[in-house]
C-alpha positions in Angstrom: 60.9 17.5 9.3 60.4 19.0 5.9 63.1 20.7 3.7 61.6 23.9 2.2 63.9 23.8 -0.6 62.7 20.9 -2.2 58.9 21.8 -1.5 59.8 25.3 -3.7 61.9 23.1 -6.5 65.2 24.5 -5.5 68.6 22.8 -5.1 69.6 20.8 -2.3 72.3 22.9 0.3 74.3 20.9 2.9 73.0 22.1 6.3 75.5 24.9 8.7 75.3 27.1 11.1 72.4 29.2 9.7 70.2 26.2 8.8 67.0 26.2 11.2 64.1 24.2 12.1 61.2 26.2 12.5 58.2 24.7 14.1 54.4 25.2 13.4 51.3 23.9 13.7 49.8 23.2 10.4 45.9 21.9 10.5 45.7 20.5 14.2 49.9 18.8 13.4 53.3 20.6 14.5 55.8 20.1 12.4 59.1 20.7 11.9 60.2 23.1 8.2 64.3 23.0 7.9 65.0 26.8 6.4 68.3 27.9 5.0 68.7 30.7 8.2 66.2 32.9 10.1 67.0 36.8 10.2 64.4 37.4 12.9 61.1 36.1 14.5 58.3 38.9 14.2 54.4 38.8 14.9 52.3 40.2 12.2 48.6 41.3 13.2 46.3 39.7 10.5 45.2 43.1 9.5 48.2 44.2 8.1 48.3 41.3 5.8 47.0 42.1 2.0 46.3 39.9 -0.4 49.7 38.6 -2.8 49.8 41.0 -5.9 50.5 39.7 -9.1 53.9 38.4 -9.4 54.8 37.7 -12.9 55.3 33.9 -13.9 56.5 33.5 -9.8 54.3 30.6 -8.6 52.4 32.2 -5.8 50.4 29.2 -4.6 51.8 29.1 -1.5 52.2 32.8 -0.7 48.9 33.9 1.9 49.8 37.1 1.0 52.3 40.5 2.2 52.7 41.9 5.5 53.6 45.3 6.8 55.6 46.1 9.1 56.9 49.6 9.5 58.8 50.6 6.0 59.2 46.4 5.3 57.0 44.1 3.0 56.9 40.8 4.2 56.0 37.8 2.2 53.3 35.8 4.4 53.9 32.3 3.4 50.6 30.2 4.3 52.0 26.3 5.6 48.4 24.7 5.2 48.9 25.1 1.7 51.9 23.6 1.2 50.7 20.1 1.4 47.9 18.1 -0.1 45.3 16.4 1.5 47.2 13.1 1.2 50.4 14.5 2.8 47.9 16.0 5.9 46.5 12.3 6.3 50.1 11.0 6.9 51.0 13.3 9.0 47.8 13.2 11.0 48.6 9.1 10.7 52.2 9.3 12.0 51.1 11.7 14.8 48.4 8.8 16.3 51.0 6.1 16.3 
């Protein structure tokens, strides 16, 4: 599993009732992010997806861009980029074992 808050440089929280693990599949691997809480679980069509706009000094390396749902902006956050190649081979690694 990977914690999300250290991956974005926040603080470390103790884990509660809201803390989730939400799973993906991330270049051919499913893993496992921990998240502070999820609010709901939607399905965004890729072509309501725009590109990120400019966000002021926010790093936006991982953002894939904003989705639109209704009268909400979503922030579309891409999972392939939130490892390096190196971090893909170990996973990749540990998943053959």
């Amino acid at each position: 599993m990977i914690g999300l808050r250290r991956r974005f440089g926040l603080d470390a929280s103790e884990a509660d009732k809201r803390t989730r693990i939400v799973v993906a599949e991330v270049n051919g691997n499913v893993l496992g992010f921990v998240v502070d809480q999820v609010s709901e679980v939607l399905r965004i069509a890729s072509d309501t997806v725009e590109p990120p706009p400019r966000l002021g000094n926010v790093d936006r390396k991982y953002v894939q861009g904003i989705g639109k749902i209704q009268d909400r902006l979503l922030i579309v956050i891409d999972p392939s980029l939130l490892f390096d190649d190196g971090e893909c081979a170990a996973f990749a690694a540990a998943a053959s074992a």
